[in-house]
Backbone as CSV, one residue per row, in Angstrom:
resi,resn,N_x,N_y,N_z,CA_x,CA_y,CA_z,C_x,C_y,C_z
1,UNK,28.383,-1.128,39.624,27.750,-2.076,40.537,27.520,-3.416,39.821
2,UNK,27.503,-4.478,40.605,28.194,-5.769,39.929,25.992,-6.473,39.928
3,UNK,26.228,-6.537,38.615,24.706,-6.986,37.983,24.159,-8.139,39.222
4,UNK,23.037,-8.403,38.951,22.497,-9.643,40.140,21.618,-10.380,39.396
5,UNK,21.402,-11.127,39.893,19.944,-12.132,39.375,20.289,-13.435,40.353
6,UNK,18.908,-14.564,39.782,18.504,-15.387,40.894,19.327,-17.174,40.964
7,UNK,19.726,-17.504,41.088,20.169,-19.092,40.694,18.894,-19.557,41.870
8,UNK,18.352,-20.345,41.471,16.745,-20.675,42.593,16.803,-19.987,43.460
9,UNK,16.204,-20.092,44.411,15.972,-18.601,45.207,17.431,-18.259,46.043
10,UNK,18.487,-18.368,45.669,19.682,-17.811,45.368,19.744,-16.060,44.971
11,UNK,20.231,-15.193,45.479,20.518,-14.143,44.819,22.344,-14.320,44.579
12,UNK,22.933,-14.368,42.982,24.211,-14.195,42.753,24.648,-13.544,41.761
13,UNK,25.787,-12.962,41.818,26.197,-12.257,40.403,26.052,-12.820,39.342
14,UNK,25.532,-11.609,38.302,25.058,-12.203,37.166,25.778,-13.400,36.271
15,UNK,26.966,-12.386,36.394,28.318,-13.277,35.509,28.957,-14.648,36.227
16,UNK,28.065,-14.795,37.494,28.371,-16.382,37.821,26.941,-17.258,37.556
17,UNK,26.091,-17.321,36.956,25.236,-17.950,37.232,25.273,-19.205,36.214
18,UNK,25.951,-18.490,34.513,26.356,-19.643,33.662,27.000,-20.660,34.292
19,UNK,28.020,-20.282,34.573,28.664,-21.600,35.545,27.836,-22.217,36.811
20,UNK,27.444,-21.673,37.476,26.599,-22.340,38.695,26.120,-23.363,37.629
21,UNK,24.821,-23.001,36.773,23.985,-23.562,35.940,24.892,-24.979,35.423
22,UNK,26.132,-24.772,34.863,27.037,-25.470,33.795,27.179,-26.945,34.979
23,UNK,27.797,-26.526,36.284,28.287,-27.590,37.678,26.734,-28.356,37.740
24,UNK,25.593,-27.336,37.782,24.128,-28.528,38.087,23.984,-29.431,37.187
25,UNK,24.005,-29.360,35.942,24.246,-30.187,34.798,25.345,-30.911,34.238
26,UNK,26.376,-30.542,34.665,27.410,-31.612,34.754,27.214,-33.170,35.695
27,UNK,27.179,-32.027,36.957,26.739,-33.305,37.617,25.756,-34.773,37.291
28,UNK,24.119,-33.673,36.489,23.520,-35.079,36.365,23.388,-35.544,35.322
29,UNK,24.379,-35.167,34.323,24.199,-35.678,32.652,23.876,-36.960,32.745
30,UNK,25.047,-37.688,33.458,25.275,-38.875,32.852,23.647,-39.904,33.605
31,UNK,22.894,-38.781,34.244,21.475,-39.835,35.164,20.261,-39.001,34.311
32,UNK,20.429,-38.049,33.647,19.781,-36.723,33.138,18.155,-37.369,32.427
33,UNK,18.569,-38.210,31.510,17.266,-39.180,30.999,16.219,-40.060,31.852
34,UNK,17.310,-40.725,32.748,16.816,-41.616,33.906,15.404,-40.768,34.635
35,UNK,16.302,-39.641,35.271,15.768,-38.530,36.112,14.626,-38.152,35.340
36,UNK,14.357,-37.998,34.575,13.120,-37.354,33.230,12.093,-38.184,33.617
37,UNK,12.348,-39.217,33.377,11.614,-40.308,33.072,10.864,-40.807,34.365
38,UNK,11.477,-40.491,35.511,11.154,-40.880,36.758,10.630,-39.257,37.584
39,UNK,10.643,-38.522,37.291,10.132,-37.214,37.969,9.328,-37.027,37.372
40,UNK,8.713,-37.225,36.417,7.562,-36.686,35.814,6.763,-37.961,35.964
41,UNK,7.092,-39.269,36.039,6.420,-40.379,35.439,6.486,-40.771,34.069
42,UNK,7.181,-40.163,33.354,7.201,-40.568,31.966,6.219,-39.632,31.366
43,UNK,5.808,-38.631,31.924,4.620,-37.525,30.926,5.783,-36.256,30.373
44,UNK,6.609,-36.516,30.564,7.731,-35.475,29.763,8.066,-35.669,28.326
45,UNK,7.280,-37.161,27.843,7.390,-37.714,26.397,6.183,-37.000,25.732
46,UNK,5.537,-37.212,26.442,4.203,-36.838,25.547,4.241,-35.218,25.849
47,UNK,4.598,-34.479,26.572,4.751,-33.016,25.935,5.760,-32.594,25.007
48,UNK,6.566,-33.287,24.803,7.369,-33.235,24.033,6.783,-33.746,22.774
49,UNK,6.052,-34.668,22.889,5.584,-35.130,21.591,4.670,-34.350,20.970
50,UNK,3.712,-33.647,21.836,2.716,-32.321,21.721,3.298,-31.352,20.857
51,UNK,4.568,-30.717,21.404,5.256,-29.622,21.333,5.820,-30.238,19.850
52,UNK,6.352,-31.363,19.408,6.699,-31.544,17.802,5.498,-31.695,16.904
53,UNK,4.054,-31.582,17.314,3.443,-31.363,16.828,3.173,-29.730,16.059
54,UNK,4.117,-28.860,16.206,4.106,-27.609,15.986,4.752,-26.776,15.392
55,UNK,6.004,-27.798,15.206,7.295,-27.635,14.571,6.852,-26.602,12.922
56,UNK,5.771,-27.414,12.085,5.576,-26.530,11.301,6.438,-27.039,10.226
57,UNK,7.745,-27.962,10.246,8.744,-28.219,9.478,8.455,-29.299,8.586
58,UNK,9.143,-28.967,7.559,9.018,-29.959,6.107,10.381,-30.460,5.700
59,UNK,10.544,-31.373,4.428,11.764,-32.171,4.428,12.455,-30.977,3.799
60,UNK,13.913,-30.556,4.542,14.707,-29.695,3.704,15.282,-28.532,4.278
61,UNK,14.227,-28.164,5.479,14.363,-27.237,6.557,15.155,-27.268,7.257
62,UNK,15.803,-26.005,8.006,16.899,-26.004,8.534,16.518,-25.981,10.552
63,UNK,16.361,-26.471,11.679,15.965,-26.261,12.567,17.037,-26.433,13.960
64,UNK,16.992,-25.446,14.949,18.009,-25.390,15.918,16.910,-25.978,17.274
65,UNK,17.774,-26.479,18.034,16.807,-27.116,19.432,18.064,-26.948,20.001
66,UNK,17.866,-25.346,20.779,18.334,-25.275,21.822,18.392,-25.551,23.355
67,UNK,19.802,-25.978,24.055,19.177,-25.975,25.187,18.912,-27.796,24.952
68,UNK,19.568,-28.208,23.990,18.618,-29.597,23.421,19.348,-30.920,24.273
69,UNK,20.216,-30.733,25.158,20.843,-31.879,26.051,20.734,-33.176,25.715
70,UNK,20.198,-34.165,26.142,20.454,-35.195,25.338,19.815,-35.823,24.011
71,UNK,19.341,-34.747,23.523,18.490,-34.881,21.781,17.187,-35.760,21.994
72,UNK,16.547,-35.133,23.344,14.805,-35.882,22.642,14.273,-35.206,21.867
73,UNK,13.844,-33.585,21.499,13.741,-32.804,20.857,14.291,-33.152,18.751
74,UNK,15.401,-33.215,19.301,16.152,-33.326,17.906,16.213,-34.609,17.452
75,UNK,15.666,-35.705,17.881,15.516,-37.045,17.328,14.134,-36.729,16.433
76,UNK,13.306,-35.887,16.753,11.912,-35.862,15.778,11.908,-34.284,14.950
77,UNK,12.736,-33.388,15.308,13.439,-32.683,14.211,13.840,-33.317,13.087
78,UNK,15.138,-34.144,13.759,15.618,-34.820,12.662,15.052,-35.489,11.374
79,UNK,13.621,-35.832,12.077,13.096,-37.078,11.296,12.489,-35.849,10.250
80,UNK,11.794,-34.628,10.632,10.691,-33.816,10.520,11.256,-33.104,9.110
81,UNK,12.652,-32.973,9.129,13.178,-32.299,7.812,14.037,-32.829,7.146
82,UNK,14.326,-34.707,7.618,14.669,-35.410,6.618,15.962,-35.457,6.099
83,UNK,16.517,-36.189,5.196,17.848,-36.055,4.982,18.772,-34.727,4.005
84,UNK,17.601,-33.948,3.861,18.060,-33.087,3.135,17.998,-31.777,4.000
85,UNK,17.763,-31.812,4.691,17.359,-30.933,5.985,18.631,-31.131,7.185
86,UNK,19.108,-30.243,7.827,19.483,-30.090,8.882,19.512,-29.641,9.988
87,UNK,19.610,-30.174,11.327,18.863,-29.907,12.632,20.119,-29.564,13.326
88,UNK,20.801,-28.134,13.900,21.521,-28.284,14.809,21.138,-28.595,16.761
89,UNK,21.689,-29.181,17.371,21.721,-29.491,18.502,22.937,-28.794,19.468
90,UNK,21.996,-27.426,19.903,23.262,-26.921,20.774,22.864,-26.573,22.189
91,UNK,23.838,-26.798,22.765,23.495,-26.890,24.560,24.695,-26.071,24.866
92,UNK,24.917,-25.285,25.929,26.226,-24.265,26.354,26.644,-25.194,27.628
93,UNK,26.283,-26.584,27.593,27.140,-27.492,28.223,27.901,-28.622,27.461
94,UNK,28.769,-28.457,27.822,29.720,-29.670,26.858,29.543,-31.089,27.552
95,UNK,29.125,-31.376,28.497,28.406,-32.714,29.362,27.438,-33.323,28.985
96,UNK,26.466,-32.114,28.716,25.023,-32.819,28.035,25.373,-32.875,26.893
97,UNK,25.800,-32.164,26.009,25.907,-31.998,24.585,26.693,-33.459,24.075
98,UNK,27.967,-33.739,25.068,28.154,-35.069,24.653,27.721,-36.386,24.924
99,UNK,26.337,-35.789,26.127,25.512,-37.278,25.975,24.588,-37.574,24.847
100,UNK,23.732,-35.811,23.930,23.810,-36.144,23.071,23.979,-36.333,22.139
101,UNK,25.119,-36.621,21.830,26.344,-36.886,20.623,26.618,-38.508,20.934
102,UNK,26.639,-39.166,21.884,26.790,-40.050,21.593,25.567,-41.106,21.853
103,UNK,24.360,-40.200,22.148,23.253,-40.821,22.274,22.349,-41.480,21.167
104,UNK,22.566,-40.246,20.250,21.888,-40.265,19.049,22.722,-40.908,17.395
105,UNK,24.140,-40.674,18.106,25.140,-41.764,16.800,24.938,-42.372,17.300
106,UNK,24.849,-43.390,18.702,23.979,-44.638,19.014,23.255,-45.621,18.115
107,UNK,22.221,-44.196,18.073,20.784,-44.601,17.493,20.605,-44.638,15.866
108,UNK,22.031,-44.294,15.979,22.084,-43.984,14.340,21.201,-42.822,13.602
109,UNK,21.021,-41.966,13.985,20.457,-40.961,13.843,20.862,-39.741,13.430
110,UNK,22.346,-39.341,13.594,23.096,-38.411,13.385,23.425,-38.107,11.930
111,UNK,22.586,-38.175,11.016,22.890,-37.853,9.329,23.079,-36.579,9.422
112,UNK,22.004,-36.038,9.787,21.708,-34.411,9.268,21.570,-33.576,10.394
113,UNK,21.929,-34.096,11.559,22.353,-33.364,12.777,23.873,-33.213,13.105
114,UNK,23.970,-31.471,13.616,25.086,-30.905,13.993,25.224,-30.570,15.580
115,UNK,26.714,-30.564,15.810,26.580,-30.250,17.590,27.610,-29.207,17.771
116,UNK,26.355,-27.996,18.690,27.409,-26.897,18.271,27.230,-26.365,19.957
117,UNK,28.114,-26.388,20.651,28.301,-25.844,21.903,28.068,-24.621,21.938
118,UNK,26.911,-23.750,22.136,26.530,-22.204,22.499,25.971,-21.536,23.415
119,UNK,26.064,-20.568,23.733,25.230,-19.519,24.614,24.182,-18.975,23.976
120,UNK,23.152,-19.569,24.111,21.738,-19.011,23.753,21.520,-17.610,23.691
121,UNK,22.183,-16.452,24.713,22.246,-15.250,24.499,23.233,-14.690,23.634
122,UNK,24.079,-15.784,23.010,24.751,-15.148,22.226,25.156,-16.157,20.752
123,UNK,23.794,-16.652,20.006,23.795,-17.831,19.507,25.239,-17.344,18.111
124,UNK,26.022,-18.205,17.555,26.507,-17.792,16.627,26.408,-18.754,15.268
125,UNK,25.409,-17.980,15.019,24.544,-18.523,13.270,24.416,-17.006,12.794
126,UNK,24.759,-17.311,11.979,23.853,-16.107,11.094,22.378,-16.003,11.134
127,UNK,22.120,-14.562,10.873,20.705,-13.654,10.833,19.880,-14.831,9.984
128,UNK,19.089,-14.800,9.741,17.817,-15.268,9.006,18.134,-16.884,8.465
129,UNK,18.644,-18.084,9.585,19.275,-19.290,9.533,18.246,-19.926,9.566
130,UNK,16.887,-20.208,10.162,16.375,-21.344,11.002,14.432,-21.301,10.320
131,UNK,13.954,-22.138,10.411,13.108,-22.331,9.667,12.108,-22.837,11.691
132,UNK,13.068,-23.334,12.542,12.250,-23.018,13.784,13.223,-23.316,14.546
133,UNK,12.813,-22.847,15.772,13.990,-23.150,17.213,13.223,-23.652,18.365
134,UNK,13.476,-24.460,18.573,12.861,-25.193,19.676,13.998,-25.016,20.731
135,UNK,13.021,-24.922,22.184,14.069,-25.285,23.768,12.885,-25.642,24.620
136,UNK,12.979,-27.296,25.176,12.610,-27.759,26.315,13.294,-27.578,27.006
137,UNK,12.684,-26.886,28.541,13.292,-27.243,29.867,14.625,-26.297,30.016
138,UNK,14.864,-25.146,29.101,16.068,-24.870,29.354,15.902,-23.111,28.991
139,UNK,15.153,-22.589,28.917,14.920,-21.213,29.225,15.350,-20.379,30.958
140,UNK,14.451,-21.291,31.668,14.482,-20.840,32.724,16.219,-21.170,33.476
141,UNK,17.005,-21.374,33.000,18.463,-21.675,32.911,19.164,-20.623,32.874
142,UNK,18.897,-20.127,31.594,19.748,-18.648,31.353,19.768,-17.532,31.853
143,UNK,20.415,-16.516,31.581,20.764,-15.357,32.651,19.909,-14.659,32.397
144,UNK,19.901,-14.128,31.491,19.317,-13.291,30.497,18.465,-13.626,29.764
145,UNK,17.114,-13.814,29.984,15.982,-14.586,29.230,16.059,-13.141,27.771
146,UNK,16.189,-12.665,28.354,14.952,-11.228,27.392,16.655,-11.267,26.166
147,UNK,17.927,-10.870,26.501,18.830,-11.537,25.339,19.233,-12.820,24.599
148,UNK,18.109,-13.695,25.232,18.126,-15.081,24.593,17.104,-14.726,23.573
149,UNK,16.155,-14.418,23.720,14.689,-14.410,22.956,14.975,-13.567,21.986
150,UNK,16.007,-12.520,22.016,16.390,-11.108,20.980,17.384,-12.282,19.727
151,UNK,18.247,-13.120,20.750,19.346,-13.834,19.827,18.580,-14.636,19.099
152,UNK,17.409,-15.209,19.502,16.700,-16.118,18.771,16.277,-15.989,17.843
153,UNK,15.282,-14.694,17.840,14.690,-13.848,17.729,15.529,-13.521,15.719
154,UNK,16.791,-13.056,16.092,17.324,-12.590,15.204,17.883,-13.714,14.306
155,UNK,18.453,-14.950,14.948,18.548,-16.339,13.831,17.210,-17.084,13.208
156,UNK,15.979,-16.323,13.050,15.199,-17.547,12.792,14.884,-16.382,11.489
157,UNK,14.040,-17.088,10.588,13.843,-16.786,8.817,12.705,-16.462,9.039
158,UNK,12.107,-14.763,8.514,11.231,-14.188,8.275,10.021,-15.825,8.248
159,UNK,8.414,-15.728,8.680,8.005,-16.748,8.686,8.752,-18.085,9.868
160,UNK,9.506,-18.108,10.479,10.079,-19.226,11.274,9.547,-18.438,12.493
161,UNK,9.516,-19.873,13.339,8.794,-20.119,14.424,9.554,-20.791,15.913
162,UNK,9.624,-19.763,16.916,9.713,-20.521,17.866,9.250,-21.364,19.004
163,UNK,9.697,-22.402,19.493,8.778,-23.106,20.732,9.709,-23.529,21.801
164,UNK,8.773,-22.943,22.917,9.621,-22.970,24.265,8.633,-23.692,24.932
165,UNK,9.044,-24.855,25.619,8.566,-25.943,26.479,9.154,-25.865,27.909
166,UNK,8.020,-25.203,28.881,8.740,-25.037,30.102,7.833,-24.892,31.312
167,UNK,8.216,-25.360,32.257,7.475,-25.823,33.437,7.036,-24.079,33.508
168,UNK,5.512,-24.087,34.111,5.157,-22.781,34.313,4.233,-22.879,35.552
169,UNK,2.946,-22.380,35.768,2.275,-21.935,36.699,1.147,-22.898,36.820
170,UNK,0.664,-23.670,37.995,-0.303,-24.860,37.881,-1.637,-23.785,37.967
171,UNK,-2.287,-24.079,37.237,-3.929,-23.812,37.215,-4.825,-24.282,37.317
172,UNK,-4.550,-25.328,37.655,-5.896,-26.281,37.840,-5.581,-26.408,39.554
173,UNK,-7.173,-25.925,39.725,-7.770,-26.182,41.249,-6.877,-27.105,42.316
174,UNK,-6.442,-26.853,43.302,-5.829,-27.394,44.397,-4.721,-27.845,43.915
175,UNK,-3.872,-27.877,42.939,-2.601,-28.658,42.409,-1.510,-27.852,43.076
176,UNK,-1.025,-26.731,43.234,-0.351,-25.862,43.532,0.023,-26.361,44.897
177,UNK,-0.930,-26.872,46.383,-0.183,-27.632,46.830,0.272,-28.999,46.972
178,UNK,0.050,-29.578,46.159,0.350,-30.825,46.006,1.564,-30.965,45.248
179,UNK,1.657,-30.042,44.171,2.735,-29.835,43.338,3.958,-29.662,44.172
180,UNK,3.951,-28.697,44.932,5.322,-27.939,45.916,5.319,-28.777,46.700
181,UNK,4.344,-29.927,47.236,5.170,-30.977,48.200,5.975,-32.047,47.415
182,UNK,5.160,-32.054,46.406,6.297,-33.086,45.182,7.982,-32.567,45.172
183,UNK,7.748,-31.228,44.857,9.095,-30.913,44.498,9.707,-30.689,45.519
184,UNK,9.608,-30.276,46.596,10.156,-29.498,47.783,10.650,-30.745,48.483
185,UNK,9.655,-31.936,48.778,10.143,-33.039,49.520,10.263,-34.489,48.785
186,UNK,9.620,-34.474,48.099,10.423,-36.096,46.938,11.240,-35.917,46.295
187,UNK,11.079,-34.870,45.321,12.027,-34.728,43.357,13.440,-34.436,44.608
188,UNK,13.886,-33.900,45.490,15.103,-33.897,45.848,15.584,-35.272,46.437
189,UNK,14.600,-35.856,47.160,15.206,-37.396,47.326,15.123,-38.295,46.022
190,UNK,14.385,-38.481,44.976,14.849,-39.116,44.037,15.951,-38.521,43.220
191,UNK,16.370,-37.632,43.473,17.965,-36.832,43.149,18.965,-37.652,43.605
192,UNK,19.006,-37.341,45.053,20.092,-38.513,45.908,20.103,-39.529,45.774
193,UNK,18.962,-40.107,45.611,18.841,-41.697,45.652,19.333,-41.998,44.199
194,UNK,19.157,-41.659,42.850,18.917,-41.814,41.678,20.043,-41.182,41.290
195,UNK,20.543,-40.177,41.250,21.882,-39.112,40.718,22.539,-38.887,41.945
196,UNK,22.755,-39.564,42.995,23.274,-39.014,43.304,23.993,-37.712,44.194
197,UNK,22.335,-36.796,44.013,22.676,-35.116,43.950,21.089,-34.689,44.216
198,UNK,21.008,-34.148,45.609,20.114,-34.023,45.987,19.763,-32.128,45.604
199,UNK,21.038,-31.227,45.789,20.840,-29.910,45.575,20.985,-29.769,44.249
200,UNK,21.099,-30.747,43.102,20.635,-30.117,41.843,19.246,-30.314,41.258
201,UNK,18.687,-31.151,42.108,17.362,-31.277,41.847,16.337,-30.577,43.062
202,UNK,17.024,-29.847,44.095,16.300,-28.858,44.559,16.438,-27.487,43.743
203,UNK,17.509,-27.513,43.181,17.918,-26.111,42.258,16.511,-26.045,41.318
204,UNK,16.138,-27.130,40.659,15.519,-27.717,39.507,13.975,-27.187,40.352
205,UNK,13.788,-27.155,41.295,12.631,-27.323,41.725,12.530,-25.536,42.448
206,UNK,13.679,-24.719,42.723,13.114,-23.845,43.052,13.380,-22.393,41.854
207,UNK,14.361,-23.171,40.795,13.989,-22.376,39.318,13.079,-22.205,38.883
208,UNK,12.042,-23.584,38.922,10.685,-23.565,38.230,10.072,-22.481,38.856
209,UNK,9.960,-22.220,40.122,9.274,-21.118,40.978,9.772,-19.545,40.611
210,UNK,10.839,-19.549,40.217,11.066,-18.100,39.756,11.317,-17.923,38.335
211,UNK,11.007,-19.297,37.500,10.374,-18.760,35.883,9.089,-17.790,35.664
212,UNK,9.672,-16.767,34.931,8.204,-16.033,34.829,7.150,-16.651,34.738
213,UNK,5.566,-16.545,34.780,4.451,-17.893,34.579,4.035,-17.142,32.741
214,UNK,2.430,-17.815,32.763,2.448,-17.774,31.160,2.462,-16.450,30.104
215,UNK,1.572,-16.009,31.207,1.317,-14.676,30.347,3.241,-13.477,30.354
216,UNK,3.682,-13.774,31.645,4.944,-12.940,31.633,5.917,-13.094,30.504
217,UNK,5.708,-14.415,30.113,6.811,-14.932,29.341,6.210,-14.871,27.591
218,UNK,4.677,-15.103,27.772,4.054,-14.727,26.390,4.487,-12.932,26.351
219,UNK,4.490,-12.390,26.851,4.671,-10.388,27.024,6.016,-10.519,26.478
220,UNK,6.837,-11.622,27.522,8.190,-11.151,26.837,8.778,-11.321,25.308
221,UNK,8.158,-12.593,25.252,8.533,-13.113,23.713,7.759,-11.743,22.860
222,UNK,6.989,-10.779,23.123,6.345,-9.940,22.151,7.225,-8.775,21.866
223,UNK,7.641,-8.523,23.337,8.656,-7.766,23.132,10.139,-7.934,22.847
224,UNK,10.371,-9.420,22.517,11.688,-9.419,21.523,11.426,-9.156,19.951
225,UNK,9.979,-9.238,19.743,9.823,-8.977,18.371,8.544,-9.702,17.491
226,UNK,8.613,-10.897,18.292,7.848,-12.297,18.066,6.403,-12.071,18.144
227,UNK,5.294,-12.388,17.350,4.185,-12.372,16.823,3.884,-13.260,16.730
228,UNK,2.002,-13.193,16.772,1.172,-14.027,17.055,1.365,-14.944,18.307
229,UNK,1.971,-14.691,19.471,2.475,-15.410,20.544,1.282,-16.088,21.646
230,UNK,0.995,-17.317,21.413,-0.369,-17.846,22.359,0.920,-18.976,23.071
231,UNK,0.168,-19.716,24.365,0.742,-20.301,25.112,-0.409,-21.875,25.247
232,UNK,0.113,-22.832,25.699,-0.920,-23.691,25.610,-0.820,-24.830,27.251
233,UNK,-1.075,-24.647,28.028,-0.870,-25.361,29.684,-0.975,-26.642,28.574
234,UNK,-0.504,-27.759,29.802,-0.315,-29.353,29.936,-0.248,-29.023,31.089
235,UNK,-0.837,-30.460,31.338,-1.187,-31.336,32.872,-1.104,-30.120,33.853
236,UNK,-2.324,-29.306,33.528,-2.935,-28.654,34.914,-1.968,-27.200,34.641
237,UNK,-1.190,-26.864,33.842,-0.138,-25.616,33.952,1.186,-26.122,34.491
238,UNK,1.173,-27.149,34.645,2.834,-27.595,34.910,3.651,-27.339,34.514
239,UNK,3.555,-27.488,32.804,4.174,-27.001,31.801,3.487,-26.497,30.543
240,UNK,3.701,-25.566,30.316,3.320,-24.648,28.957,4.107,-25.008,27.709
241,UNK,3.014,-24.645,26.525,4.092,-24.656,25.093,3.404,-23.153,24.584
242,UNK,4.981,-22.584,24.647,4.501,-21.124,24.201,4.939,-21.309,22.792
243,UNK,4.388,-20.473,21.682,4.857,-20.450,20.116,4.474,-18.792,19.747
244,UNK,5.282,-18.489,18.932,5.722,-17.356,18.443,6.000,-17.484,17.044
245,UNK,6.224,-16.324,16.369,6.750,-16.114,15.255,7.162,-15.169,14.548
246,UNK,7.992,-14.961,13.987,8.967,-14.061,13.102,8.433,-13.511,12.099
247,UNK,7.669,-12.509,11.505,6.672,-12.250,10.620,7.768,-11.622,9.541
């Protein structure tokens, strides 16, 4: 019997959902930053900036940011472990991955960063590589959360640490509907209007709804292996920074 799972409230075969996923992100690479910046208001910097507060990393360290699309993540990696240090940047889209590849040689930034096109459930580094792994925004993507977190799980160095940055469950008083009229009836018109593409930013909006919320996803990371696992809400539970670690 042919596996299932959800593409937003989509039910499709398992083994199509990479690709579904691969076509939504093709489409809005080339608006992908724009879109960030304008759906959130610009508060997608400062959790991000939160979340490199945690990194844990020193000059010399080796760190992966998966899932890392156009390198906001890996621009303060980069900086975090220095020139003797190296940060790979891998996304299992070759669209985003080359926006950021040419985002960040741009910026001149690309010393000690690598770009390695992968499947998060099936990362290919060697066992005990990574000193931490970071993924904004790109968990709730994959097919297979619980064989992403095992693959992770298994590339990071006794002591290394992971952090997953991802829209989760609003908790603060009355937000929940205010939130779902945001997404349900604006974030898809600033899609069209802005990219272009109004059903990849409804996709975007009804994934968030079937990401596990905090505690499901703190359970799961325990049961890939990962210790000491606490979670931390931003702006009301919008988005969580869960952290873990490899003992």
């Amino acid at each position: 019997m042919t596996q299932k799972t959800h593409f937003g409230y989509k039910t499709v075969d398992a083994d199509k959902k990479a690709g579904m996923v691969a076509e939504v992100f093709s489409s809005v690479a080339g608006k992908y930053d724009i879109m960030n910046d304008v759906m959130s208001f610009g508060i997608h910097r400062i959790w991000k900036k939160i979340a490199m507060q945690h990194t844990g990393l020193k000059a010399g360290d080796y760190a992966l940011d998966l899932a890392g699309g156009t390198g906001d993540l890996t621009i303060y990696l980069s900086k975090q472990v220095g020139p003797t240090g190296e940060v790979i940047l891998s996304d299992i889209n070759p669209a985003m991955l080359e926006e950021g590849r040419a985002r960040l040689i741009d910026k001149g930034i690309a010393g000690n960063i690598q770009f390695v096109e992968a499947n998060a459930e099936e990362l290919p580094f060697d066992d005990n590589s990574f000193h931490c792994v970071t993924m904004a925004f790109g968990l709730r993507n994959v097919t297979d959360q619980n064989k992403a977190l095992a693959s992770i799980y298994r590339v990071l160095k006794p002591g290394g640490r992971l952090l997953v940055l991802e829209f989760s469950r609003p908790v603060a008083p009355g937000l929940n509907k205010l939130y779902d009229f945001y997404s349900f009836n604006i974030l898809p018109k600033m899609g069209k209007l802005i990219a272009n593409d109004e059903d990849s930013y409804r996709y975007l909006a009804e994934s968030i709804r079937m990401h596990p919320d905090q505690e499901t996803l703190k359970n799961m990371m325990q049961q890939a292996g990962f210790e000491r696992c606490t979670y931390h809400n931003m702006t009301g539970g919008i988005v969580a920074l869960h952290k873990g670690f490899k003992l």
